[in-house]
N, C-alpha and C positions, 0 to 999 in steps of 0.2 A: 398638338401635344408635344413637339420638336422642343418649345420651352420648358413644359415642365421636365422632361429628361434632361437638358442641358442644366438645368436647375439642381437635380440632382447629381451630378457630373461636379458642377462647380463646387460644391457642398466636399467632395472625397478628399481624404486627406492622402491617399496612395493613391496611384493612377490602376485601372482595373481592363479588361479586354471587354467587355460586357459586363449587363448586370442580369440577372433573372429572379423574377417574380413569382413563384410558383404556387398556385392553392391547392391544397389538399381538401378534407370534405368538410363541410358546416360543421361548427363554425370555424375551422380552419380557414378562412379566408381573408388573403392580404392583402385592405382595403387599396394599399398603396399601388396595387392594380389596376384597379379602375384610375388613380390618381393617375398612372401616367397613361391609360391607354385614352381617358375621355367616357368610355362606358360606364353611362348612370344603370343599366336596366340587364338583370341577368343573373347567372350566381356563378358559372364558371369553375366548376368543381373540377379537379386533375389540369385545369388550363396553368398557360404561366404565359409572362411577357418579357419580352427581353430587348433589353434598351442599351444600346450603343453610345458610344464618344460623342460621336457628329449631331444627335439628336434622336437617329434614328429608331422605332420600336416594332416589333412582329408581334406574332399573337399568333401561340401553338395552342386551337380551340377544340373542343369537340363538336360533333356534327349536332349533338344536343343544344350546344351554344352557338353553332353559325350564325345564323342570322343576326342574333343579339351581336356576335361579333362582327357582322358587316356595317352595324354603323358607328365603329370606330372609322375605319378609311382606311385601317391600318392593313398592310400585308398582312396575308393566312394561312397556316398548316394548318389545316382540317386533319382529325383522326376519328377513328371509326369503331378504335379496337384499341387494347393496350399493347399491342405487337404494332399497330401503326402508331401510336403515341410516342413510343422507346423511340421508334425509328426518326421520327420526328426529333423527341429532346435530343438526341446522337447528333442530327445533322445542325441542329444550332451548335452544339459544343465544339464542332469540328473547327479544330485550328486556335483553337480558346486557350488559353494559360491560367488566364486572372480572370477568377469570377465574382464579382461582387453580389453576394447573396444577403435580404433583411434575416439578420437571425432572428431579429424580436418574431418576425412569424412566422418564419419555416419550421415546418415539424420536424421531426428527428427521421422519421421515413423517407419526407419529402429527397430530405441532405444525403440520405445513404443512398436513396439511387440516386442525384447529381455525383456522389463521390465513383459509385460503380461505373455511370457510363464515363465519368471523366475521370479516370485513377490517377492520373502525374497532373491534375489541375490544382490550383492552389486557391483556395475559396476565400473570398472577403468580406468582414463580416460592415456592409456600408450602411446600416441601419441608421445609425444616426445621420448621415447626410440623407437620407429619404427625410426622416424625421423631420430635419432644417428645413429642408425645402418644402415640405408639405405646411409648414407652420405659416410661411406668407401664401395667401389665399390669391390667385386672377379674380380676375373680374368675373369670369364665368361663375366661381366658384361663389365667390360675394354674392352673386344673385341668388342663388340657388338657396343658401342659407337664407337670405334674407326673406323670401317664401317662406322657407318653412316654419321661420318667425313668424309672419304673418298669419300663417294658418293655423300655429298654436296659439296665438294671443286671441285671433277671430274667436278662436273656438271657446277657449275659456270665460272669456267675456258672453257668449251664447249660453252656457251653460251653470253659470251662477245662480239664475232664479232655481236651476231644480237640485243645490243641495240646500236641507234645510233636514231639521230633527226627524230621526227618522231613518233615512235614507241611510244606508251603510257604505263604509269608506269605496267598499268592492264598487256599489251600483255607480258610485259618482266617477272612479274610473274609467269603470265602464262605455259611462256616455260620455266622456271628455274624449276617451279615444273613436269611440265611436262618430262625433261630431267632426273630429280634424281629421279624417278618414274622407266623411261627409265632404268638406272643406277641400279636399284637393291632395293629402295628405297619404304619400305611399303604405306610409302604416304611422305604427308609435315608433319612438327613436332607441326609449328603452322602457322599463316597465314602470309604468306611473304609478307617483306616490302618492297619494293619499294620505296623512298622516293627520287625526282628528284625536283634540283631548290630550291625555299624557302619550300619543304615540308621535305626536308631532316634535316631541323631546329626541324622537331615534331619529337620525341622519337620513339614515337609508333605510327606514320601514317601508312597506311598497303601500298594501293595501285591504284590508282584513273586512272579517266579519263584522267590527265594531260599529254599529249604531251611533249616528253622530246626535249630538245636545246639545242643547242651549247652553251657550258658556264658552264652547269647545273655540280653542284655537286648531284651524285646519290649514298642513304644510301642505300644499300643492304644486308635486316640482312633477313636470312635463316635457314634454318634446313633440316635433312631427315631424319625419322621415319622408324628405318629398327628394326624388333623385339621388337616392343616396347619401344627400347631405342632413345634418341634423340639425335643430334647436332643442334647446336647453333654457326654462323658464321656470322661477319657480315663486309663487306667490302665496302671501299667507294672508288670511280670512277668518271674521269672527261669525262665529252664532250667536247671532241678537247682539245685544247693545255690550262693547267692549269693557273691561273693567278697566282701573287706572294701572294697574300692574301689566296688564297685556299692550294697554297702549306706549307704556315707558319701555316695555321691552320693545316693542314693533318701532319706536321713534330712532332706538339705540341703532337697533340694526339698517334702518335708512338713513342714518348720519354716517354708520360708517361706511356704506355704501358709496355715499355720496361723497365722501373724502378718499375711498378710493380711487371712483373716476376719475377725479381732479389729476390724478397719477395715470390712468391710462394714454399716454402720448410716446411718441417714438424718444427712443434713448431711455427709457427708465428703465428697471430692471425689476424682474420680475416680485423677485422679495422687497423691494419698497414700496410695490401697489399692494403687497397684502400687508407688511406692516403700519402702513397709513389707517386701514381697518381696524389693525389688531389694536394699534394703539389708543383709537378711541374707545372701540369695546370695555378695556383691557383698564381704563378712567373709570370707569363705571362700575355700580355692584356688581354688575355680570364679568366682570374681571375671572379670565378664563373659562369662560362658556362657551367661548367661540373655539371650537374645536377639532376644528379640518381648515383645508387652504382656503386660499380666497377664492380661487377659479381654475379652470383649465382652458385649454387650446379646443377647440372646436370646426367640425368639417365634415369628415368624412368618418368619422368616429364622433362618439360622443364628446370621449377625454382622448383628444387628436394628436399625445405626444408630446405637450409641453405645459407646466405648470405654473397658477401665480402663488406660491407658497413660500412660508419663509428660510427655504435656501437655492428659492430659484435662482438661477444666476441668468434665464433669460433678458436679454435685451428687446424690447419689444421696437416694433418696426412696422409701415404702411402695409398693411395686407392681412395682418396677423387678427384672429378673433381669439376671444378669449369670454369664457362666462365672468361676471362678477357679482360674489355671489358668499356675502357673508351670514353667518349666523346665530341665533346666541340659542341656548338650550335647558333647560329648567328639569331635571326628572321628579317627575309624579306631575309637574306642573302642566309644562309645555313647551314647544318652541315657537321662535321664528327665524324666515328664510328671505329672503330677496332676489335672485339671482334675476340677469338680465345678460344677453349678448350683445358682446360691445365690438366692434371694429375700428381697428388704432388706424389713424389717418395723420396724415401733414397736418391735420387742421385743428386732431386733440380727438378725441372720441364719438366715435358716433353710437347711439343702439340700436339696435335693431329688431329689438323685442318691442313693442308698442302697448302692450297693457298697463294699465294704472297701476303706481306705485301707492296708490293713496291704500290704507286699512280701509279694507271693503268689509263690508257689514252682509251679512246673508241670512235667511233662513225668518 
């Protein structure tokens, strides 16, 4: 893990004494802990970690998370009590100046006791160099998503035959999460969409009582949480035989997909992979339908930090994932959705999601 701290190190634009990591209770939790300690499995509630110039990282745990935190390798304060926890955060602080603290997830509690036990410390807010650093993925990390690809694409592909008229958007979540579970999968990543008929028009609708029909176009955007890391996939499906209007829309949104990618390589910058999208969409009658970004960063969080939208000014680089994942949207009608995870390489894009792009026919 000596790399990924140095990683965030390089990233600072002021030089800092240490940094601290610190989680408060669910879901206050700042993933970028596990990021630098190596711990996929645990939750770590009142723990923090705290990372050094040289590389170095400790881990002030509670005896509730020992073990889980023995297989970092990392140094351990064990506490027992909140009178042994204090005494603990005291004795990392001791001799500290400059402390580089994530605001994006420190609570406001968390900061007032770091300010108490350190009064003349001068706290820095390094979130965005965590941020940077987190956005190029190691190899460990690449594997790990790349599972969890596999176990959502597996699963959705298993689970096709059982939606069909009938069935309610709830039940078919249900068993999609229940399969990639099955499949090897820590849990769901976030809460699965379901989106059949005019509810596949909402972005972000999850999952309802609604009774799916013949006709229905179904948004099915997913994930599986295997070690902490996440995927993010999202496919759309017809019941019964496709009209000509679903198919000009579904073809729309896999053209502009597919002119995306052509843009996912090292050196582009973020708002030119989603205006390569926008711009074919945006030819078309659905001129303006497409109505969120193109993708986000992907890891250890769903939305890992960094964006493909039109004012990203990311520069994408070997390591970095990113969803891509346009959309066009119709209300009363319907939508469609595409997303896929991509991994930027020397060599131009790879996915990592494996399910068929093709208009799947169901039911």
């Amino acid at each position: 893990m000596k790399a990924r701290v140095k990683a965030i190190y390089r990233q600072l634009k002021q030089p800092v004494d240490a940094i601290v990591l610190s989680n408060s209770t669910e879901p206050h939790i700042d993933m970028s802990f596990f990021y630098a300690t190596g711990l996929t499995d645990g939750l770590f509630e009142g723990c923090t970690a705290w990372l050094f110039p040289d590389g170095r990282c400790e881990i002030i745990t509670s005896a509730l998370e020992e073990e889980a935190a023995k297989k970092s390798g990392l140094p351990l304060r064990v506490f027992k009590n909140r009178d042994e926890r204090r005494a603990a955060m005291r004795g990392s602080l001791r001799g500290l100046r400059r402390i580089g603290i994530n605001s994006s997830e420190l609570t406001q509690k968390a900061f007032t006791e770091l300010k108490q036990l350190l009064p003349k410390g001068r706290f820095i807010d390094v979130s965005d160099a965590i941020m940077k650093a987190r956005l190029v993925k190691d190899d460990s990390e690449v594997d790990l998503i790349r599972t969890a690809c596999s176990i959502a694409c597996r699963s959705l592909e298993q689970i096709l035959p059982f939606i069909r008229p009938g069935r309610t958007e709830s039940e078919v979540a249900a068993e999609l999460v229940y399969t990639m579970q099955r499949n090897g999968a820590t849990g769901a990543a976030f809460r699965t969409i379901v989106g059949a008929g005019p509810n596949s028009a909402e972005p972000h609708y999850t999952a309802g009582p609604r009774e799916i029909r013949s006709g229905d176009l179904i948004v099915i955007d997913f994930g599986a949480l295997y070690k902490m890391y996440h995927s993010d996939v999202t496919r759309t499906v017809v019941v019964g035989k496709a009209s000509p209007e679903q198919r000009e829309m579904y073809e729309t949104v896999r053209q502009a997909q597919d002119a995306a990618m052509k843009m996912l390589r090292p050196g582009i910058r973020g708002k030119s992979v989603d205006a390569a999208a926008r711009k074919l969409i945006d030819a078309t009658k659905y001129r303006g339908r497409f109505i969120h970004g193109l993708g986000h960063s992907l890891g250890l969080a769903t939305h890992d930090g960094g964006g493909l939208n039109s004012v990203s000014d990311i520069i994408l680089k070997p390591g970095m994932v990113f969803t891509n994942e346009p959309g066009v949207y119709v209300s009363g009608f319907g939508g469609v959705r595409i997303e896929d995870d991509v991994l930027i390489t020397r060599a131009g894009p790879e996915v990592l999601s494996t399910a068929s792009r093709d208009l799947v026919t169901v039911g």
